[in-house]
N, C-alpha and C positions, 0 to 999 in steps of 0.2 A: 504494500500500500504506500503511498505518496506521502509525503511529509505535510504534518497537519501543524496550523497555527494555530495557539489556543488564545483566549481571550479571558478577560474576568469575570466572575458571576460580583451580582448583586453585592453577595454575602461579603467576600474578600474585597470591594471594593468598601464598601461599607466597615469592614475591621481595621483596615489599614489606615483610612481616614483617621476613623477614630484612634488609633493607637501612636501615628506618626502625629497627630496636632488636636485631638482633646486630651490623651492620658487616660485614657479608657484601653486596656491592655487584654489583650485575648490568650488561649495557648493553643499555640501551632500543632497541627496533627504532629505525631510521630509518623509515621506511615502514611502515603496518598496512595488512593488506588485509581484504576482506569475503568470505568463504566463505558457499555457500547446506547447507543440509542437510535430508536427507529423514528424520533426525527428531532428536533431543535429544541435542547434544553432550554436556550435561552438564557439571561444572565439572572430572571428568576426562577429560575431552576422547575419551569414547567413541562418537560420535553417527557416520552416515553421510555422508559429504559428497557430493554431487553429483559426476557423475566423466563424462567423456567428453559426445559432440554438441554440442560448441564450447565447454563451459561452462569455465572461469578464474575464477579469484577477481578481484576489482577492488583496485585503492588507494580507502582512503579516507582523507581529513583530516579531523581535529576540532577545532574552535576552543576557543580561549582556554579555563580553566575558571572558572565564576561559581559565586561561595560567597553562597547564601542561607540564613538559618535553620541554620545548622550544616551542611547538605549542599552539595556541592561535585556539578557537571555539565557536562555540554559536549553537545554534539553534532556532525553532518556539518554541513561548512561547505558541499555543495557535491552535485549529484546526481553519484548512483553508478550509472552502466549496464555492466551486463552486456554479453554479446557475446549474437546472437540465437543462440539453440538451434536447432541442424541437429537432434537428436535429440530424446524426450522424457526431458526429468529429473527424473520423476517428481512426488511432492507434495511440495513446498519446506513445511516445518512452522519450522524456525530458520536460525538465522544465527550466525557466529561472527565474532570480530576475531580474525587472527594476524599473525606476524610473519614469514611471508614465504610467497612465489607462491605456494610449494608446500611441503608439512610443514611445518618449522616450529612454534611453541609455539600454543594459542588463549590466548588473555590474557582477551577476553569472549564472553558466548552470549546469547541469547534468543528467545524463541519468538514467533514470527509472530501476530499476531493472528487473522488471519484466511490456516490455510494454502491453497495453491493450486495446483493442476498447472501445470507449466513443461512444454510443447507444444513440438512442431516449428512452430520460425517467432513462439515468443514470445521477447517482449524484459519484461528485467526487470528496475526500473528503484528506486532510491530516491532521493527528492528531498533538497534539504538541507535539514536539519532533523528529519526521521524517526526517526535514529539516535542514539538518547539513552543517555547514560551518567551516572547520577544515585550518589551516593555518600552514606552518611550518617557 
């Protein structure tokens, strides 16, 4: 799959505020994981998620952040596989980051380049380096 740009939800847009200029202070997941969605989470976290035929969200990790030109990024240090789908889970259209297995807050989202049907007996897979999170 193509390299995705992720964007921020509400939620992380709204913590940061608060936390860089009221003093209102939050705690950061330990662990983010990758959620797939059959269509636009949205930055309020409205979109469909993927649900049942083996499908889980994954961990991922992002390395270090590099500040070029005033923007600040990172990415997956690392591929991210899914479990294979016993069921079909429909057209995978986006993706989100949350902060945990399951519920949980989405912090980022982004749409899929190119979306795809997730089959019984497919594996679905992101490499490192795919998943980009670019800031200005």
């Amino acid at each position: 799959m193509a390299e995705i740009l992720l964007s921020k939800s509400n939620h992380w847009k709204k913590a940061s505020i608060n936390a860089a200029l009221r003093g209102i202070s939050f705690t950061a997941p330990p662990k983010v994981y990758i959620a797939l969605y059959t269509s636009n989470p949205t930055d309020a976290d409205t979109g469909q998620e993927v649900t049942g035929g083996g499908y889980a969200r994954r961990e991922i990790v992002f390395g270090e952040p590099l500040i070029a030109e005033r923007r600040a990024g990172t990415q997956n240090t690392a591929d991210v596989v899914f479990p294979t789908a016993t069921a079909d889970w429909g057209l995978i259209t986006h993706i989100g980051i949350r902060d945990a297995v399951t519920g949980g807050n989405l912090w980022y989202h982004g749409a899929i380049k190119t979306p795809r049907p997730a089959l019984t007996n497919d594996l679905i897979r992101y490499l490192a380096g795919q998943l980009k999170i670019d800031e200005a």
